[in-house]
PASEBA-1860 file (N, C-alpha, C; in nm, 3 decimals):
! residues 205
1> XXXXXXXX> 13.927/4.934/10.530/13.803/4.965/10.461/13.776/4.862/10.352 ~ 13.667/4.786/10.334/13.604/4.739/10.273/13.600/4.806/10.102 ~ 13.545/4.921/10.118/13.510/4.966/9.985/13.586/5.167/10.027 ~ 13.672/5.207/9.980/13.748/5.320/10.004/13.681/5.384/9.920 ~ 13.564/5.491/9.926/13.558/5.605/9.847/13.556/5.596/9.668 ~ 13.492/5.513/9.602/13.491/5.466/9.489/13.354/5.516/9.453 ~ 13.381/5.619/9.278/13.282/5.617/9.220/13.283/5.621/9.113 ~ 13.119/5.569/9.020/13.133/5.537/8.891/12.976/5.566/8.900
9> XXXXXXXX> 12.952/5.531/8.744/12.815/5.513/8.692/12.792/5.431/8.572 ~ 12.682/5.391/8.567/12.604/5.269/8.468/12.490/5.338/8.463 ~ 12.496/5.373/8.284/12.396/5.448/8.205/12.277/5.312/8.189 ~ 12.181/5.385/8.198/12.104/5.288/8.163/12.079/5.238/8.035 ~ 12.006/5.056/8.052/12.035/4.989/7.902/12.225/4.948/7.901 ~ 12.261/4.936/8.000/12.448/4.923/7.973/12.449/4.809/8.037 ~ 12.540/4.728/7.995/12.609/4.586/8.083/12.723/4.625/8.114 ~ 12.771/4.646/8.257/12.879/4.681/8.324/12.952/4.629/8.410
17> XXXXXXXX> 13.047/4.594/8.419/13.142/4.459/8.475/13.202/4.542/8.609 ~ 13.204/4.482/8.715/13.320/4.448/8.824/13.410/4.363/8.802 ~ 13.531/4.424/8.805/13.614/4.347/8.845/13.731/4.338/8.930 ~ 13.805/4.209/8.998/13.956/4.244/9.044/13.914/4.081/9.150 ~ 14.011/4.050/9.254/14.014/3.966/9.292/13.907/3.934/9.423 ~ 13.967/3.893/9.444/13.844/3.761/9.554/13.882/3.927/9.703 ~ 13.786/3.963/9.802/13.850/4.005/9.851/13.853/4.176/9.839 ~ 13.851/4.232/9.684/13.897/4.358/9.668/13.724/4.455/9.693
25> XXXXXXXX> 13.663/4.387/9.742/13.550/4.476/9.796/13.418/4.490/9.694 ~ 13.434/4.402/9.551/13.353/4.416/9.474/13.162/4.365/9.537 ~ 13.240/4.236/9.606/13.044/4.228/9.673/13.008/4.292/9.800 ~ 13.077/4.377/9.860/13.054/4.468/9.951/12.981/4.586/9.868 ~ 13.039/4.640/9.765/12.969/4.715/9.626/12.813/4.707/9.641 ~ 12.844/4.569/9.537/12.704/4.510/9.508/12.627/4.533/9.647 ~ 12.629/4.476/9.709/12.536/4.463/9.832/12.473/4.570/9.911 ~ 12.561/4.674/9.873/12.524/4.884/9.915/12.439/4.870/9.787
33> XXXXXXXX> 12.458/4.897/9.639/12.407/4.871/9.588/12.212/4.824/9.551 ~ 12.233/4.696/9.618/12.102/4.681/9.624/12.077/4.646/9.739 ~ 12.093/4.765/9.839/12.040/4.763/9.969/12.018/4.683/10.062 ~ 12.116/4.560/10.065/12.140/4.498/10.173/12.260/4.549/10.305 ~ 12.301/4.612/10.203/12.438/4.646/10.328/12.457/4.801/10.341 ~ 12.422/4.864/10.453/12.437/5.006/10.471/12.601/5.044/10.447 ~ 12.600/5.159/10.386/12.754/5.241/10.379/12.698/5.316/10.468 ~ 12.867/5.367/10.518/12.914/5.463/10.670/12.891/5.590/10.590
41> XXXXXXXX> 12.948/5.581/10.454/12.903/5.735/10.435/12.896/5.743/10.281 ~ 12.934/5.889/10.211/12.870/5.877/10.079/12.766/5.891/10.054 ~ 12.715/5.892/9.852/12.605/5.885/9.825/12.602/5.787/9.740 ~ 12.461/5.733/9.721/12.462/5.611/9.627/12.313/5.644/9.603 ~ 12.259/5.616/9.385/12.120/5.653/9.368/12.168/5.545/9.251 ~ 12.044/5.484/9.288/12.027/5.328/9.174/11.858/5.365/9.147 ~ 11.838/5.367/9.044/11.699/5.366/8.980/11.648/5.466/9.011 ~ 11.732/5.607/9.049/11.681/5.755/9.099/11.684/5.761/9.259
49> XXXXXXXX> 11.706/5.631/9.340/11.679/5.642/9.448/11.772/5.606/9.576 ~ 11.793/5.634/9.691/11.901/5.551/9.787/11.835/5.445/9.772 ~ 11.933/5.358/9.775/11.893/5.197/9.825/11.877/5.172/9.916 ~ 11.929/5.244/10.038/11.903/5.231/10.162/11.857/5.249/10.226 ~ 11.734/5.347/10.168/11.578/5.370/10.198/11.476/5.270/10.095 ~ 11.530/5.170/10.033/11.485/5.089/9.949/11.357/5.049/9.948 ~ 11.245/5.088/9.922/11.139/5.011/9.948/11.056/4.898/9.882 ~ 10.903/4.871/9.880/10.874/4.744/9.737/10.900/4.780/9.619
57> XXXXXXXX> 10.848/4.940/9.623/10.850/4.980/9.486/10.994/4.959/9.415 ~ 11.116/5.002/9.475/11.224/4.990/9.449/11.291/4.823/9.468 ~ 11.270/4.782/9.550/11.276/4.604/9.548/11.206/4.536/9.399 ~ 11.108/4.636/9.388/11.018/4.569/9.287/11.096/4.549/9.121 ~ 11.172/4.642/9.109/11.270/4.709/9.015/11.385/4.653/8.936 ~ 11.457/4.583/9.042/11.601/4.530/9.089/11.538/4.376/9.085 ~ 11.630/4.269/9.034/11.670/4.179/8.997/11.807/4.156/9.030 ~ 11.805/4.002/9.148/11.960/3.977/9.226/11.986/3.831/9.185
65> XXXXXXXX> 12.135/3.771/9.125/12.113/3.680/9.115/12.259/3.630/9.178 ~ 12.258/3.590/9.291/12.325/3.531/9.423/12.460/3.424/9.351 ~ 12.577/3.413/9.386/12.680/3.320/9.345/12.589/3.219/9.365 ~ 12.553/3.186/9.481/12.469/3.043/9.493/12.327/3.086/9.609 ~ 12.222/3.053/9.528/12.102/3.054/9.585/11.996/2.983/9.691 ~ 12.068/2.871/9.697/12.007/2.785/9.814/11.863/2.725/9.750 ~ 11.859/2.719/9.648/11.711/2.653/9.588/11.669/2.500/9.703 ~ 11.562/2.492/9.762/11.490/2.388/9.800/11.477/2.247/9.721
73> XXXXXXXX> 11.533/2.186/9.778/11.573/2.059/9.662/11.438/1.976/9.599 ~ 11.350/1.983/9.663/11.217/1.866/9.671/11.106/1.975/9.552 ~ 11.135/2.098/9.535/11.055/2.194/9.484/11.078/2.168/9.300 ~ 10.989/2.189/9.241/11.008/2.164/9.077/11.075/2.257/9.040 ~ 11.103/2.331/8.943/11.157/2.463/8.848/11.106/2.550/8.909 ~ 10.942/2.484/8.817/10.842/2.578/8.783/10.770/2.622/8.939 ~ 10.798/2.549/9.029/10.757/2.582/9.194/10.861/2.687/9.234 ~ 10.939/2.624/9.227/11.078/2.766/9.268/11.050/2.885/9.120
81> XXXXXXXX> 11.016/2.919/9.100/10.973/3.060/9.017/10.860/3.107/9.037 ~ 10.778/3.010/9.066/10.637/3.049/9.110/10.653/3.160/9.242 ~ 10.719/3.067/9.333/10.780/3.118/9.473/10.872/3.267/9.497 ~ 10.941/3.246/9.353/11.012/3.425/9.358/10.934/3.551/9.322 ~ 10.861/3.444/9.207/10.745/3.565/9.158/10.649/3.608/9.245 ~ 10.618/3.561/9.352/10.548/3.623/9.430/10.584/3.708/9.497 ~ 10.728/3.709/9.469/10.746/3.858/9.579/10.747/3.939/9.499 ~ 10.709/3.974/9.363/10.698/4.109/9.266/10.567/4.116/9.224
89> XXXXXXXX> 10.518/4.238/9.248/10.405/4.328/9.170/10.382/4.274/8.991 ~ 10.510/4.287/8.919/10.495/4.226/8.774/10.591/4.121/8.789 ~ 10.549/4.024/8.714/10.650/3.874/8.670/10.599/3.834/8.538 ~ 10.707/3.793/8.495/10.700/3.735/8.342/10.663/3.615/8.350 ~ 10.606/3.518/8.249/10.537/3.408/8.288/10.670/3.310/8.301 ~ 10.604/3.192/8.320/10.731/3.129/8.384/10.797/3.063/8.258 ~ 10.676/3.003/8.218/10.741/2.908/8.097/10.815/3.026/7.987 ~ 10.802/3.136/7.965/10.891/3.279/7.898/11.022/3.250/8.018
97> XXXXXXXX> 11.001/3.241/8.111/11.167/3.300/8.176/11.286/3.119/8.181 ~ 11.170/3.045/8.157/11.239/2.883/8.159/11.304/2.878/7.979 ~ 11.213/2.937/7.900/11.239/2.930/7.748/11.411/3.028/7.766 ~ 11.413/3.157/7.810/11.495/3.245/7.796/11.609/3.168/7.916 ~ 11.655/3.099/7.951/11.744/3.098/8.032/11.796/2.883/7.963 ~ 11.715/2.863/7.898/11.771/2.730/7.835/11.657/2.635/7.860 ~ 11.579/2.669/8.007/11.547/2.531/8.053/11.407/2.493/8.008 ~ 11.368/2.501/7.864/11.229/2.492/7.851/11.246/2.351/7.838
105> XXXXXXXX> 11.062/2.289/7.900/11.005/2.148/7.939/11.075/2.078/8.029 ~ 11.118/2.155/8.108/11.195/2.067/8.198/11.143/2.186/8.337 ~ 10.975/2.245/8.310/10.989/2.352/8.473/10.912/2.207/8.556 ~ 10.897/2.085/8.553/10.835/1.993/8.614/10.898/1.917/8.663 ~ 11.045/1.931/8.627/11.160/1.853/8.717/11.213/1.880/8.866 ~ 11.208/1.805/8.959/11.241/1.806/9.117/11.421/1.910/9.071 ~ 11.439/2.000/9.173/11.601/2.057/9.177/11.641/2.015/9.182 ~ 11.671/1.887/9.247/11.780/1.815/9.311/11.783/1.701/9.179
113> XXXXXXXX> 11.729/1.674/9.088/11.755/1.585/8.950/11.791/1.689/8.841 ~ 11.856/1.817/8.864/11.928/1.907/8.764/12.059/1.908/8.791 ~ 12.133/1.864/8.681/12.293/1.929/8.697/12.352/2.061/8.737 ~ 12.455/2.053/8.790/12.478/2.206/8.826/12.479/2.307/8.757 ~ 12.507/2.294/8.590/12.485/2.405/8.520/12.301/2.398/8.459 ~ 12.213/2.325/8.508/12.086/2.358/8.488/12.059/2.451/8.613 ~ 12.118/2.421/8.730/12.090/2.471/8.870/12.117/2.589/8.873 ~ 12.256/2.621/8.791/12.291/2.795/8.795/12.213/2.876/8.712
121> XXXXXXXX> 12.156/2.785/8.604/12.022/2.862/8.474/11.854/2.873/8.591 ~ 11.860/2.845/8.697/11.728/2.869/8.775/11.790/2.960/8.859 ~ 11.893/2.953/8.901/11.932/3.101/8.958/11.920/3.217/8.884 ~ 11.970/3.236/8.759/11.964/3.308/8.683/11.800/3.360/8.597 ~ 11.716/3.245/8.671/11.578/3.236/8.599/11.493/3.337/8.753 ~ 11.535/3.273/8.864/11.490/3.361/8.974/11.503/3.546/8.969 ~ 11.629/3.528/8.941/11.702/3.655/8.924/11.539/3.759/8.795 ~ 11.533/3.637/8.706/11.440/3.739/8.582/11.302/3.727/8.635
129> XXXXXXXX> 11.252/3.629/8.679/11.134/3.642/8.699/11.028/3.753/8.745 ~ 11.083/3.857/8.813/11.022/4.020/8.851/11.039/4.086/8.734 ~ 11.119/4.072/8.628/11.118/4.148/8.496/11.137/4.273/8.576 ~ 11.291/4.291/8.633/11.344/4.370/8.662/11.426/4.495/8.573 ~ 11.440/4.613/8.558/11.466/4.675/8.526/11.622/4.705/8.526 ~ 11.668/4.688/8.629/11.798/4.608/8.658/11.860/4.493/8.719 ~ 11.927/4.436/8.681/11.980/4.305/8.713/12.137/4.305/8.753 ~ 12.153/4.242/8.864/12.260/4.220/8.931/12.323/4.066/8.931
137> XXXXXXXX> 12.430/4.034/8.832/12.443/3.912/8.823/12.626/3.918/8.880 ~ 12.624/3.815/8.973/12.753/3.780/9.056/12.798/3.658/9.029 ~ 12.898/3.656/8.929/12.974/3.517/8.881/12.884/3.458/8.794 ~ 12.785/3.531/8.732/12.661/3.469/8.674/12.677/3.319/8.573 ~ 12.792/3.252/8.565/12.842/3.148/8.473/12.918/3.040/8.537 ~ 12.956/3.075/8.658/13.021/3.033/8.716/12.963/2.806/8.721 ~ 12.976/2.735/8.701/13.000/2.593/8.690/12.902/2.615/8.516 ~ 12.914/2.701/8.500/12.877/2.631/8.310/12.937/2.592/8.217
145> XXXXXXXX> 12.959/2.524/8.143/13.034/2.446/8.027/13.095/2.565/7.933 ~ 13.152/2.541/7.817/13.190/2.650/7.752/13.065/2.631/7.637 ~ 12.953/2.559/7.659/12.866/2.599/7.552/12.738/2.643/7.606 ~ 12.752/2.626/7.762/12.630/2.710/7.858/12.710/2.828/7.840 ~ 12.772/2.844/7.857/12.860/2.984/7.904/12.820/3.112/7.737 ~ 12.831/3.033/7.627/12.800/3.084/7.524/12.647/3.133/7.519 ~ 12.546/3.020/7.526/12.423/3.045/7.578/12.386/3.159/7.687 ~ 12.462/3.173/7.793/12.432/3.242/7.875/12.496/3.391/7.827
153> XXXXXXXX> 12.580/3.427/7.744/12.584/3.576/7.666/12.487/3.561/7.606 ~ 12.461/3.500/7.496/12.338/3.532/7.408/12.217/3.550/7.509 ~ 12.208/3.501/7.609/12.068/3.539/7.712/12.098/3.707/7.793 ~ 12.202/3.720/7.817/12.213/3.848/7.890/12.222/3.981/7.723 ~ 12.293/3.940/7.636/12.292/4.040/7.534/12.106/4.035/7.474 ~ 12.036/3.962/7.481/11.902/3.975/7.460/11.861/4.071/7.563 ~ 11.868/4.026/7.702/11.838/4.124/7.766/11.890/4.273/7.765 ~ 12.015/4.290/7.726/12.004/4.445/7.669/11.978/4.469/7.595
161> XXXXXXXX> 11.921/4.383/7.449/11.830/4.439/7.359/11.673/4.531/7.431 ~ 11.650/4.397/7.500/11.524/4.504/7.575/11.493/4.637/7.645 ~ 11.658/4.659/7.677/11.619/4.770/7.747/11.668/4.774/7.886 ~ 11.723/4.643/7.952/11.788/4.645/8.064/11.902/4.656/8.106 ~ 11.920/4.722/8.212/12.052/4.721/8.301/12.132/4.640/8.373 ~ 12.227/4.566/8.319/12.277/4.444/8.389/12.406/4.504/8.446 ~ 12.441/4.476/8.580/12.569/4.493/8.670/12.614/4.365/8.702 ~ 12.711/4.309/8.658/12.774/4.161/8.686/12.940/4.230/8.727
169> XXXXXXXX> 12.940/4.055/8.830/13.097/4.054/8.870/13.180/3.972/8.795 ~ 13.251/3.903/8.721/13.288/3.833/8.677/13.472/3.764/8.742 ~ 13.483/3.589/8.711/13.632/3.625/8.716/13.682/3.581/8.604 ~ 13.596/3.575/8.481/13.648/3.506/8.330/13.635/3.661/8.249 ~ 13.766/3.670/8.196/13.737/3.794/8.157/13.687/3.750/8.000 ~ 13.658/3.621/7.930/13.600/3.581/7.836/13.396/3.653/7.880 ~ 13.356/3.619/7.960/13.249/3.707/7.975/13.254/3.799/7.931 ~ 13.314/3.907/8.006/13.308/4.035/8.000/13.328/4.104/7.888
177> XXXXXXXX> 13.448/4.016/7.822/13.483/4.086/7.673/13.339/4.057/7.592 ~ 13.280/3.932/7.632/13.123/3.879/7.544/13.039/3.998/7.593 ~ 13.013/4.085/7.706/12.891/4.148/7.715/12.917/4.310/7.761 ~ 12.989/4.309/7.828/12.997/4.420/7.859/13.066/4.489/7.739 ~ 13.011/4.656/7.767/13.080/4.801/7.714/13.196/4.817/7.757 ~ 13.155/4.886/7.916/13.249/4.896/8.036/13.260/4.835/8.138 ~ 13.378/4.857/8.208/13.453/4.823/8.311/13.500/4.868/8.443 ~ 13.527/4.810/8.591/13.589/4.878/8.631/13.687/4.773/8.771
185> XXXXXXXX> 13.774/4.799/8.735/13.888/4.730/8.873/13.908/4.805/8.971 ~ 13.837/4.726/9.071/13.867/4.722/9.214/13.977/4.626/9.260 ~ 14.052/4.681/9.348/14.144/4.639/9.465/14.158/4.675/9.585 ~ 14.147/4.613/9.654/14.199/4.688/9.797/14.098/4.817/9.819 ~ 13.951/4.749/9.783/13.879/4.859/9.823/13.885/4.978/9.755 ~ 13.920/5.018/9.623/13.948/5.141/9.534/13.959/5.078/9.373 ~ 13.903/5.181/9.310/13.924/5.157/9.134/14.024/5.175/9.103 ~ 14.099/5.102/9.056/14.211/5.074/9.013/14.238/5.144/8.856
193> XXXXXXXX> 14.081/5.149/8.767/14.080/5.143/8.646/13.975/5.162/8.609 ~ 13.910/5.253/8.524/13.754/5.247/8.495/13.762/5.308/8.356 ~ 13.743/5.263/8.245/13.681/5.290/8.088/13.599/5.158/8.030 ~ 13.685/5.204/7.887/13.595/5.099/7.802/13.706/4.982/7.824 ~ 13.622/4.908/7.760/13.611/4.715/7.751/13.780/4.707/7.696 ~ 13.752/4.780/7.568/13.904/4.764/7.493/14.015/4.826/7.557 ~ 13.977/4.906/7.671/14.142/4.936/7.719/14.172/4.876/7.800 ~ 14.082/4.785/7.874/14.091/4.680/7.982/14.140/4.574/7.945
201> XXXXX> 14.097/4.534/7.816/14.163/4.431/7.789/14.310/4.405/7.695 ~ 14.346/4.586/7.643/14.468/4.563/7.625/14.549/4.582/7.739 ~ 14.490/4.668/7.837/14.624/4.630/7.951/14.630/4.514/8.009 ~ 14.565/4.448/8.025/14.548/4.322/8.148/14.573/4.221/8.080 ~ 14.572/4.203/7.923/14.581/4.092/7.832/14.741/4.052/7.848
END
């Protein structure tokens, strides 16, 4: 089994961490979650609703931001956001989601002339552009420097100032201690561990 009978909850307005190794079923989670991947059984209600009857309204909601996104290389920033925002009912303007993620005056630059940690800040800019209600971020830091990486808490702790729900996977537990409340370890398809931040990190430290 992929994911064994595991349950939890994320209050809303909470930043809430996955964690455990490569393998232990955490993006099988995610992916029931936000209704890409049917579960055999169980219940699952994200934003009041199955995901697996997911529809726009509920697509409309949810904010996904992919280990790696496949951005179109020849496309500007500001073209690749244009392009996500069209698949949502509300979007935040662009040059607001380029300011909030680092990359302001630069939405006129081709993808393929951004470094990889500008490249992971347009993933992360795709991810906001629906001004989603919840957000699903997977390795969300993953090739950033240790002073993107700083930047990129101060961008997700803004966003729970507002009011949103962020679910991230992480494998730096320096993240997690930066944003998240709570926690929870998966292995082998089962929670291993689920409280607060501080008991996670005195056992595992």
């Amino acid at each position: 089994l992929a994911v064994d009978d595991i349950s939890f909850t994320v209050e809303r307005g909470e930043v809430f961490a996955l964690l455990g190794p490569n393998g232990a079923g955490k993006s099988t989670t995610l992916e029931i979650l936000e209704g890409h991947r049917h579960r055999d059984a169980g219940t699952v209600e994200v934003l009041g609703r199955d995901p697996a009857d997911g529809d726009r309204e509920f697509r409309d909601r949810i904010g996904i931001v992919l280990q790696e996104v496949g951005i179109e290389r020849e496309l500007t920033v500001r073209e690749v956001l244009e392009h996500y925002g069209a698949c949502y009912t509300r979007r935040l303007p662009v040059d607001d989601v380029l300011d909030l993620v680092g990359l302001e005056g630069l939405g006129d630059r081709r993808t393929h002339r951004m470094s990889g940690g500008q490249k992971r800040r347009i993933d992360l800019a795709t991810g906001l552009i629906g001004d989603p209600d919840l957000l699903f971020l997977d390795e969300p830091t993953t090739g950033f420097d240790p002073s993107a990486r700083r930047q990129a808490w101060e961008m997700v702790d803004g966003l729970r100032s507002l009011g949103k729900t962020i679910l991230l996977t992480s494998h730096y537990m320096k993240d997690v201690e930066a944003l998240c409340q709570r926690a929870i370890i998966i292995n082998e398809g089962q929670i291993k561990h689920d409280g607060p931040l501080e008991e996670i990190v005195d056992r595992f430290s």
